[in-house]
C-alpha positions in Angstrom: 69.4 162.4 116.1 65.9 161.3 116.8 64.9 158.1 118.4 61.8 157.4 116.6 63.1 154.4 115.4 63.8 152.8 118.5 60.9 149.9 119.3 58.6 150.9 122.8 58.9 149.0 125.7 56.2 146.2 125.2 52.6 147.4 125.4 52.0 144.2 128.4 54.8 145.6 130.8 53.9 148.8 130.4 50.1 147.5 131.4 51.7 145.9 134.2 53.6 148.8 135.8 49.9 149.8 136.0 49.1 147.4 138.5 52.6 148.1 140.7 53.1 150.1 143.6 53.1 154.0 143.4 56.4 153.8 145.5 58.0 151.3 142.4 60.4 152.1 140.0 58.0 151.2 137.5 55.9 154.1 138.1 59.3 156.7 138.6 60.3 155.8 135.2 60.1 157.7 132.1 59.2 154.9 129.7 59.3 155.0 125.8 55.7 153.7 125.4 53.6 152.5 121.7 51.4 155.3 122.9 53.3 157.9 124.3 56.4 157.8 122.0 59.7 158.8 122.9 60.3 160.2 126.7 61.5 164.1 127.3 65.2 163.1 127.8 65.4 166.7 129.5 67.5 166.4 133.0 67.6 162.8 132.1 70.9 161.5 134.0 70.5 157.1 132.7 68.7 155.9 129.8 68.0 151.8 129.8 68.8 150.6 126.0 67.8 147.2 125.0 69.6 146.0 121.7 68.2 143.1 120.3 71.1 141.5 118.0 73.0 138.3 118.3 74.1 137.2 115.1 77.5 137.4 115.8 77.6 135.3 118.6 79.9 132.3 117.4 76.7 129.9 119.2 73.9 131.7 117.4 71.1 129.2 116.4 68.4 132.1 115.3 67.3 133.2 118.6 65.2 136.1 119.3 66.0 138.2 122.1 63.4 139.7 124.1 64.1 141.7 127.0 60.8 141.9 129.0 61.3 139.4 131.9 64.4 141.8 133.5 62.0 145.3 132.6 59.1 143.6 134.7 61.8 142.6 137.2 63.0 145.8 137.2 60.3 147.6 137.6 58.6 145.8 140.5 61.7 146.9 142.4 61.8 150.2 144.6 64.0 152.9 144.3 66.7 153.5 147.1 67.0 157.1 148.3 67.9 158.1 144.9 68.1 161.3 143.2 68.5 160.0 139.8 66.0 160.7 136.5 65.9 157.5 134.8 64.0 156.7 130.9 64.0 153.8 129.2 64.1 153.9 125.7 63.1 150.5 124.8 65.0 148.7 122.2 67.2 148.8 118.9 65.7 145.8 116.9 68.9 143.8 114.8 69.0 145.7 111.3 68.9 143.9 108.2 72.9 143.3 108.8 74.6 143.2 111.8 76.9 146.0 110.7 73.4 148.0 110.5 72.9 147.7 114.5 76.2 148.5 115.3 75.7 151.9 113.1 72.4 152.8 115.4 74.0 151.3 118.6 77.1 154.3 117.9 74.9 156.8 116.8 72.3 156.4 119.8 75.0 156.3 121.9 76.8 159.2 120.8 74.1 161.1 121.3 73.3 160.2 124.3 77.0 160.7 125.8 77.1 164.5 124.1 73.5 165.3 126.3 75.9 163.9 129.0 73.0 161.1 129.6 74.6 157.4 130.5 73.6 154.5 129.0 72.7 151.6 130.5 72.6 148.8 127.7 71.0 145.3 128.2 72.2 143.3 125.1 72.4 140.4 123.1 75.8 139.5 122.1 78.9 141.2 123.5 80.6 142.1 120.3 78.2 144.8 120.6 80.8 146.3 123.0 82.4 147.4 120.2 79.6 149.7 118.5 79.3 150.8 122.7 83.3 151.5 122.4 82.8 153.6 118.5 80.1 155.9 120.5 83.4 157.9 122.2 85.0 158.5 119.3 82.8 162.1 119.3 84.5 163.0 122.2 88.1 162.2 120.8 90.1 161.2 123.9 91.8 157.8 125.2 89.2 155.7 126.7 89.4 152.8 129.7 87.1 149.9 129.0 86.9 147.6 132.1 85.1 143.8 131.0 83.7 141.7 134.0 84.3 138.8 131.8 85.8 134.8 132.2 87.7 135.6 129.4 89.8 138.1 127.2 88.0 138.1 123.8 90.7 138.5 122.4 90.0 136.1 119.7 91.5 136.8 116.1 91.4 140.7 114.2 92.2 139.2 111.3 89.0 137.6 111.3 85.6 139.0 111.3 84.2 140.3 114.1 82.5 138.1 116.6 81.3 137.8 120.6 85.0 136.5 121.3 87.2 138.4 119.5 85.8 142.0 119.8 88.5 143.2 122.0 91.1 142.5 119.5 89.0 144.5 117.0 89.1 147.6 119.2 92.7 147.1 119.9 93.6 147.0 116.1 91.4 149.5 114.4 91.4 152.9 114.0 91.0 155.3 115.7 93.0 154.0 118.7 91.2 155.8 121.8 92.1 152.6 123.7 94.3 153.6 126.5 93.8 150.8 129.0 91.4 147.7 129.3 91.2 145.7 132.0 89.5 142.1 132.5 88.3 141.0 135.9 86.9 137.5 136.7 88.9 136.0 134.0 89.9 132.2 134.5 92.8 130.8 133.2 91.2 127.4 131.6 89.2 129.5 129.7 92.0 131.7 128.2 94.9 130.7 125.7 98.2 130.8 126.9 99.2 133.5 124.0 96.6 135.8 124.9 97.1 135.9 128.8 100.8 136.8 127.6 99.6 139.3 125.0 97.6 140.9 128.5 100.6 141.7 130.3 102.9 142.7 126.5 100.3 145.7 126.4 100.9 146.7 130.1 96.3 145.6 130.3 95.5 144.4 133.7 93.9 141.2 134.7 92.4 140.3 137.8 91.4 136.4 138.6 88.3 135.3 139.7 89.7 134.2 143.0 91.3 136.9 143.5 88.7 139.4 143.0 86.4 136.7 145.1 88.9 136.8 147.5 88.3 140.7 148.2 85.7 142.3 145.6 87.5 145.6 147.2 89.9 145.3 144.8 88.1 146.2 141.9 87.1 149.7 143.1 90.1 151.6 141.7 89.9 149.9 138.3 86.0 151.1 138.0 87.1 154.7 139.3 89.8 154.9 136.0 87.0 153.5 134.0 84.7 155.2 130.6 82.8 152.1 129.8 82.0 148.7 131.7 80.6 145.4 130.3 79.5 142.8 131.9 79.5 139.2 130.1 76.8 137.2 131.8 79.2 134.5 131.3 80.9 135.5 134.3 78.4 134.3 137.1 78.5 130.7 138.1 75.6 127.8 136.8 73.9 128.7 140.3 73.5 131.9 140.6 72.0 131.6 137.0 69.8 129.0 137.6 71.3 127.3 134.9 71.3 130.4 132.9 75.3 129.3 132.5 77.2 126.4 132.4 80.5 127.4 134.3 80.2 126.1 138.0 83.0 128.8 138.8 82.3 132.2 138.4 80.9 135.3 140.7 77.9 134.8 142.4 75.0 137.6 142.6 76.0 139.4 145.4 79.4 139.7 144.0 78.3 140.8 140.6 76.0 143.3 142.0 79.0 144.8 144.4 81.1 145.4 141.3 78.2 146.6 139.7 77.9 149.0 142.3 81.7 150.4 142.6 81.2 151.1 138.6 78.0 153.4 139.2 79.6 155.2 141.7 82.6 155.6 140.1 82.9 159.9 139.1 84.0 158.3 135.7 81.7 155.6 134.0 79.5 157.4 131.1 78.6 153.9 129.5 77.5 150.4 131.4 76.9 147.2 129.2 75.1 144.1 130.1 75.3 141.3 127.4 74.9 137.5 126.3 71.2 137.5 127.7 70.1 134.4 126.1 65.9 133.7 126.4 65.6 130.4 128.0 62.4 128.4 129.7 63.4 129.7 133.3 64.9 133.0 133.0 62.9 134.7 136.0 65.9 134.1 138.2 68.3 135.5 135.6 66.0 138.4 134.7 65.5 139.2 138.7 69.3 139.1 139.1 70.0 141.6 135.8 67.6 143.8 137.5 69.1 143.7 140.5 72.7 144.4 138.8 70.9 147.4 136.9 69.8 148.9 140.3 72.9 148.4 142.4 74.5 150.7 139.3 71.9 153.7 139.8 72.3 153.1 143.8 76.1 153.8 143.0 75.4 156.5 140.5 73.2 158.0 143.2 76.3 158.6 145.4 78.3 159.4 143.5 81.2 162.1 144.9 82.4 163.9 142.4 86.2 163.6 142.6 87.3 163.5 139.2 89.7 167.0 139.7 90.7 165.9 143.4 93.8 167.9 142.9 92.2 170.7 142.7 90.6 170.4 145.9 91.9 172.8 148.3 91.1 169.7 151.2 92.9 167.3 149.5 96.0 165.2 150.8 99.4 165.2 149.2 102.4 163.2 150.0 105.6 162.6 148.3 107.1 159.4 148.4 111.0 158.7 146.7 110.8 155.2 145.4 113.9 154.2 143.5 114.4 157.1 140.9 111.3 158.2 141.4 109.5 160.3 143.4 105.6 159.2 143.6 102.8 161.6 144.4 99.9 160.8 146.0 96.4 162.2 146.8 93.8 161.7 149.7 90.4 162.5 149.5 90.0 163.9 153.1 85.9 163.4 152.2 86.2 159.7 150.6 89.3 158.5 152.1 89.8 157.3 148.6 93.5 157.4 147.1 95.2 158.6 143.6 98.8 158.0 142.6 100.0 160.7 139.8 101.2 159.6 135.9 103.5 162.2 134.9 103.1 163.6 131.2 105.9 162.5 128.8 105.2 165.0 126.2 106.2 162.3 123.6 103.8 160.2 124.3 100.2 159.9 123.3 99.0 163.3 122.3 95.4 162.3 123.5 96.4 162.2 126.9 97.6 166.3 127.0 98.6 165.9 130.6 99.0 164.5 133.7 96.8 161.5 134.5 95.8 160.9 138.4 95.9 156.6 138.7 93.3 155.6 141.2 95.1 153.2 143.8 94.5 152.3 147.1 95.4 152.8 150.7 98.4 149.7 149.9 99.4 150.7 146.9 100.8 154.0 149.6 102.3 151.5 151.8 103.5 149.3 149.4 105.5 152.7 147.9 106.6 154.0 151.1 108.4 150.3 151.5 109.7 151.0 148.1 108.0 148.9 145.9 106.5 150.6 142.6 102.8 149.7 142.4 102.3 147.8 139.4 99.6 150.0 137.4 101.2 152.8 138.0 104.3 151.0 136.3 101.7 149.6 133.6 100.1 152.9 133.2 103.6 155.0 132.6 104.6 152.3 129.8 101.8 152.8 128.2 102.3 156.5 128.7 105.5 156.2 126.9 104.9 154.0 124.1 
């Protein structure tokens, strides 16, 4: 499809990438310009999406979103050692319905994963995860969302669709390509009783904030398994915001921009979302800390290793581990020291998955085996197999 339609970056950032450094990433961008058009998205490897809708934000008061404070942020940064070609495309503008945007959100996105391009997507409202979530259904297969989010958004399916209950939507509607979805940095207070309980029904996995605070390691496997991330800016505390939220619990920015980096480098990721950008007197801290989340995901991307078929790696470690009934397999990257823990195929089960899945674990879910307990995703990830 053509991008024409897609609104340049403002004329006065462009204009002031003009006056930045030759070493910035202002000037190593390709930028969708008023006077340039469209960038050659030839050997492009991320393209930065800003989508301008917020309707269905259960807060909205008629706010326009404009995302120019985090592209000059952005671009007064330097690149790391990267060897990354990035564009940015500018913005989708919120259509005359909402349902409108979430049509050129899918499309744009669809094409973008079929040229094998990732998006990176600064956005208004996170129901727009869902549109982000539609884009796969071209590539018909199960799909692993991850949601760096204080709560579930679980919200009602019955209802229509809004920023709180778009993860029901995606969970109800056809076509199901949701395989797994896993929330980190929720907190309990913030989260109904019925829906933490409806978490663990469908075998999902939920990682605390203090836990995740307590070792941001922890995350890394659930990134490696992942197709699409989101981040709700909801998640950071009132200080690292500056006031940007209200929550005075919640990740700070070098904890956001850690998990930020496992999802970039993770062999898997082909979409990254960052939503609930609200425009607000003093955003420049907020805008200087999205960019800053944005460019810890292309310094992962930038090392990224390549690991998705680790079996078939001729320097790659087995070992066998009898637990219960069971015999677990597990696989060492000898060049990551990373770790993978084997699904078997039930051939009665889903027929999207068409065979067996390698679970990315870690170094204890091995110990934790060979002392004959049964890591619990792997348990959560066979269910699921199975139902």
């Amino acid at each position: 499809m053509s991008f024409e339609f897609l609104a340049p970056v403002n004329d006065l950032v462009v204009a002031h990438t003009k006056l930045l450094s030759d070493h910035s990433i202002g000037k190593y961008l390709r930028i969708h310009t008023g006077e340039n058009g469209v960038p050659d998205l030839e050997k492009v490897d991320i393209a930065i999406l800003g989508i301008q809708e917020n309707r269905n934000d259960v807060n909205f008061l008629g706010e326009q979103l404009n995302f120019d404070a985090i592209r000059t942020s952005f671009y007064e940064l330097y690149p790391g050692n990267w060897d990354v070609t990035i564009a940015d495309l500018g913005d989708i503008a919120s259509g005359n319905e909402v349902s409108d945007t979430y049509y050129l959100v899918q499309e744009v996105l669809s094409t973008l994963l079929q040229k094998g391009i990732i998006p990176l997507i600064i956005g208004g409202s996170q129901d727009l995860v869902y549109a982000q979530y539609r884009a796969f259904d071209i590539l018909e297969r199960m799909v692993n969302l991850v949601n760096i989010d204080s709560k579930f958004d679980l919200g009602n399916s019955a209802e229509p669709i809004n920023n709180t209950s778009f993860v029901g939507k995606i969970i109800v509607e056809q076509p199901y390509n949701l395989f797994n979805y896993s929330a980190i940095g929720y907190q309990t207070y913030f989260n109904a009783q019925e829906e933490i309980d409806l978490i663990e029904k469908l075998y999902f996995d939920a990682y605390r904030l203090g836990e995740v605070t307590s070792d941001v390691s922890i995350v890394e496997p659930v990134m490696r398994d992942a197709d699409i991330v989101t981040i709700d800016l909801g998640v950071m505390n009132s200080n690292s915001m500056n006031g940007f939220t209200t929550s005075p619990n919640g990740f700070d920015g070098r904890e956001i921009c850690a998990i930020s980096r496992y999802a970039g480098i993770s062999d898997k990721v082909k979409s990254f979302g960052i939503y609930e950008f609200k425009n607000f007197k003093n955003e420049e801290t907020s805008a200087m800390l999205i960019a800053q989340i944005i460019w810890y995901f292309i310094e992962g991307y930038n090392y990224r290793s390549n690991e998705i078929d680790i079996k078939k790696q001729k320097s790659t470690l087995h070992y066998s581990v009898p637990v219960e009934n069971e015999i677990l397999s597990f696989y060492k990257s000898s060049k990551t020291g990373r770790w993978w823990i084997e699904i078997p195929f039930i051939s009665s089960g889903h027929n999207k998955l068409k065979r067996n899945t390698l679970l990315p674990c870690t170094y204890y879910d091995y110990e934790r085996a060979c002392n004959q307990e049964i890591p619990e995703r792997w348990y959560k990830a066979k269910r699921k197999n199975e139902v």
